[in-house]
N, C-alpha and C positions, 0 to 999 in steps of 0.2 A: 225314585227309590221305592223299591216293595218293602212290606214289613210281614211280621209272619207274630202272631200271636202265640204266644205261650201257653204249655196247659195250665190250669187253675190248680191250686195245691192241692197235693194230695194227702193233707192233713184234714181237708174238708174246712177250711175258716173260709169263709164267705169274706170277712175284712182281710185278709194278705191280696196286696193288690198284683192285678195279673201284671208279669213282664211283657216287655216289647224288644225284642229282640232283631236289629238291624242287618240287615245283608249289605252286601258289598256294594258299592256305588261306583259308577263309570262302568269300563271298558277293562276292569280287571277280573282273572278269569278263577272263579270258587276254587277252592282246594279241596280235590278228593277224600274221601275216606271210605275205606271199606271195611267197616266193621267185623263182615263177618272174617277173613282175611285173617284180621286183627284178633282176635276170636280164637282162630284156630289154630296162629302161630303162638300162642301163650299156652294153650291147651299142650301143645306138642313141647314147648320150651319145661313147666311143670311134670310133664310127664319124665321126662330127660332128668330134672336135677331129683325126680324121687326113684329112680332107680341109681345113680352113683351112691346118694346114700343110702341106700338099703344095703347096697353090694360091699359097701366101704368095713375094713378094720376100722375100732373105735379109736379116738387119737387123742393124746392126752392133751388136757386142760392147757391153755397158751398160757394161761399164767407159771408154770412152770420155771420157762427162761425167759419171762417179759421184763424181771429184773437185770437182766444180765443182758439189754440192751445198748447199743450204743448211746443213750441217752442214761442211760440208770448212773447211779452215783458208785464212787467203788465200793465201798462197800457191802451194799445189798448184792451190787454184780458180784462179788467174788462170794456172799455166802450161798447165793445162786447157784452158780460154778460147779461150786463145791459140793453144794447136793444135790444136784444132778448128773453132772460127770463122777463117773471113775477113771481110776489113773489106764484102767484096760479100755476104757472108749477111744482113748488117744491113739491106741494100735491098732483101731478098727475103723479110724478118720482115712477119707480119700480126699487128696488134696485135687482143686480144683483150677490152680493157678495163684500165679503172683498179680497182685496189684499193687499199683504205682513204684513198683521197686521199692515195696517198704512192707507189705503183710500181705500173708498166704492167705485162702482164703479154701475151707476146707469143709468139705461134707458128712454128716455123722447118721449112719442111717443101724436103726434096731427095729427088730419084732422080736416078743416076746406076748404071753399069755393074757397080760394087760393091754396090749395094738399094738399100734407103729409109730414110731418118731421118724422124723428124717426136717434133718437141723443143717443149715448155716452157718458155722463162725468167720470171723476173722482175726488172724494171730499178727500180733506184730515179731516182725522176722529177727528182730534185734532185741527188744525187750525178752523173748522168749530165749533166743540162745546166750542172753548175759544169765540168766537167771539160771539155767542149765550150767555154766561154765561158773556162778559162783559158788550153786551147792556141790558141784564135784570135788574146785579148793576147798570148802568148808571140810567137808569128808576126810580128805586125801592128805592134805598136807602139813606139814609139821615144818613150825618154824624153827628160823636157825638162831641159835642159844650162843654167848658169850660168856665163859668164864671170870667171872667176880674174884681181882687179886685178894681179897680176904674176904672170904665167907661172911654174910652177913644178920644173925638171928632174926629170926620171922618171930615179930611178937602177938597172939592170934589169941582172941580166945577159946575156951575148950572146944567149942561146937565149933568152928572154923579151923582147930586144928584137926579133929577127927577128919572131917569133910576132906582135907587136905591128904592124908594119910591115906586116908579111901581113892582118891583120885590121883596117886602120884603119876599113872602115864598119862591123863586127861593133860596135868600142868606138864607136862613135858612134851605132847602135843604142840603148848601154846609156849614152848619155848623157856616154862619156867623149871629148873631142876632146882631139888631139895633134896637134905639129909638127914633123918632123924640120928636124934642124942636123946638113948634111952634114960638117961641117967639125970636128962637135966630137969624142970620142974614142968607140969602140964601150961601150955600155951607158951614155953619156951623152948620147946624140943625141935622146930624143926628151923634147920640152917638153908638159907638161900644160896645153892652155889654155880647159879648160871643162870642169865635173865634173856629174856629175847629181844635181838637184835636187828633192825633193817635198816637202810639206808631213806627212807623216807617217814620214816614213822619214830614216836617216842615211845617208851614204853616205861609204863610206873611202877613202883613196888607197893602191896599194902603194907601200913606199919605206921604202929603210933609215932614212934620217933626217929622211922628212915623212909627216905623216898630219894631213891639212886635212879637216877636218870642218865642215861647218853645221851646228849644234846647232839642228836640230830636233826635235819628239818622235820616238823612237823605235818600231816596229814590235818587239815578242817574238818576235823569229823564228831566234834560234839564236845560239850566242859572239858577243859583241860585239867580241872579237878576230878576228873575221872583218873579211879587208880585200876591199871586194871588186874593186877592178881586179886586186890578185892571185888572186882565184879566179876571175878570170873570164880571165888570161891563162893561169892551171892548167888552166883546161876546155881549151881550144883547144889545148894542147900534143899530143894524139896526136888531133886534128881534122883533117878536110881544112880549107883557109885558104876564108874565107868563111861557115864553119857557125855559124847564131847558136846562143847559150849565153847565159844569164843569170847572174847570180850570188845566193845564197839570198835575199838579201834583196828584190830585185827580183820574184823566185820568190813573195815569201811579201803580199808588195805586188801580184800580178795573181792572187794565192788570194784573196785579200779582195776586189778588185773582183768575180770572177766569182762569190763567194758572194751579193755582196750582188744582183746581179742576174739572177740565177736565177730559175727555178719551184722553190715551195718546199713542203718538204709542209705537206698541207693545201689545197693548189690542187688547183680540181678542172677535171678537163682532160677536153675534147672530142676525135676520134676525127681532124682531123688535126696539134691539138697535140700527143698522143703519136705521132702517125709521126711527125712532125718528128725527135722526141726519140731517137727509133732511127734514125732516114737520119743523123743528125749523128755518131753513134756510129761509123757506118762512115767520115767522114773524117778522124777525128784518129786520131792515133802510137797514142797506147796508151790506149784505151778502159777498161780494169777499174777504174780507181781515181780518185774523183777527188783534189783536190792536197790534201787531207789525209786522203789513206790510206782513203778508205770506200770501200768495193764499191759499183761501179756495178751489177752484175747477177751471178746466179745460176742455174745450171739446178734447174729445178722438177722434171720428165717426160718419160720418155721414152715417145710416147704408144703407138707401136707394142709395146714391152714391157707396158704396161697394159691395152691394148685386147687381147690375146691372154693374157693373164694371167684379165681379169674375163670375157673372151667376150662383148665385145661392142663398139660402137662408140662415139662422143659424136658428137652431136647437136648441130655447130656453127653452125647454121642459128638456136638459141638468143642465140646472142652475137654482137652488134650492139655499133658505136661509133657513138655520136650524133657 
């Protein structure tokens, strides 16, 4: 075996002792290297990635939607979400495809004066259109009321009877009709004369000393010490007069309709049933969740960090919705 001597430091200490540095033994054959080679493909490689960035729109900060990843907790994702979507990005999303027969999976691309975005989400295709189909019942519908054989006085006090007065079509939305008696004393004026009725749901009266119930089955949807003309003349207290408001249980009676008639997973959806399912997202209140608490969508990529990360582009021209 040769050996080959090392240079002496080039710190100049006379005590750092020289290395000895071994070559190969037997009949196996040294591994090339060419330096200069080496050298010059790094020269050319540097030169490459300082012209994309020079030429590149500036891209905003990844901490934007790093909250709002599939790992993030919900609630940081949906205040994420929230401030950085508008409800107009959702008409400007190009769907990408379905995966696994359960969430769409959809592209969001902007320039504006600040650079460029260009984002990945993924929407769950059933979380998103129950949520869609519960704020539209929330909106639209008006339950169906039952006439009370004898009227029955709403005993309230003053500030809950104004509220009342103020909102008579709000309670008649939610199925409660009332009748003022000018005559009689304040917090006794106004007469219950029709309560809301359904065939799976109870529904209470507030009142110190009445609580008329139709004993139908019940809905699992939270205390049954819940009254709810009182919680629904509590929502409207610090309301403009006019703003509908439900009460839980009516809440938990337009989640079950909207679940059941959903897209569900396991449906497999064509290219403008998933738009649909993103244009619907951008008209309701609050898009992240639907009414029992499951994420509607998540950011997946941001593609502008990937595509300058891997040095290279994607090939959208691959992904087609039938």
């Amino acid at each position: 075996s040769s050996s080959v001597v090392a240079p002496s430091s080039p710190l100049g200490l006379s005590a750092v002792r020289t290395e000895v540095v071994r070559t190969v033994v037997g009949d196996t054959p040294p591994l090339a290297f060419d330096l200069e080679r080496t050298t010059n493909a790094w020269s050319v490689y540097l030169q490459r990635r300082s012209i994309i960035t020079s030429h590149a729109l500036p891209i905003r900060p990844s901490s934007d939607l790093e909250l709002a990843d599939l790992k993030a907790d919900d609630e940081n994702a949906t205040a994420a979400l929230a401030r950085v979507l508008s409800k107009a990005d959702f008409s400007s999303m190009d769907v990408v495809g379905q995966f696994n027969r359960g969430f769409i999976v959809a592209r969001l691309r902007k320039i504006n004066t600040e650079g460029s975005t260009d984002d990945l989400f993924i929407v769950d295709q059933h979380a998103s259109d129950e949520k869609y189909n519960f704020e539209t019942l929330q909106a639209t519908s008006r339950l169906e009321s039952q006439r009370l054989f004898a009227p029955r006085v709403l005993e309230l006090t003053a500030a809950d009877e104004l509220v009342a007065l103020e909102n008579m079509e709000v309670l008649q939305q939610n199925g409660f009709e009332v009748a003022l008696e000018e005559d009689q004393p304040a917090g006794r004026r106004l007469k219950l004369m029709a309560q809301p009725v359904n065939k799976n749901t109870e529904f209470d009266i507030q009142g110190k000393k009445i609580s008329v119930r139709y004993h139908t089955r019940a809905l699992t949807c939270g205390s049954s010490e819940t009254l709810d003309l009182e919680e629904i003349l509590h929502l409207l207290r610090d309301r403009p007069s006019g703003t509908l408001v439900r009460s839980t249980k009516t809440r938990a009676m337009f989640a079950m309709r909207a679940c059941r008639k959903s897209i569900m997973v396991g449906d497999s959806l064509n290219g403008k049933q998933m738009t649909a399912i993103i244009r619907h997202m951008g008209t309701i209140e609050q898009p992240w969740n639907c009414p029992h608490g499951r994420p509607t969508m998540r950011h997946l990529s941001d593609l502008e960090v990937q595509e300058r990360r891997e040095g290279g582009t994607v090939n959208w021209a691959m992904f087609t919705s039938r």
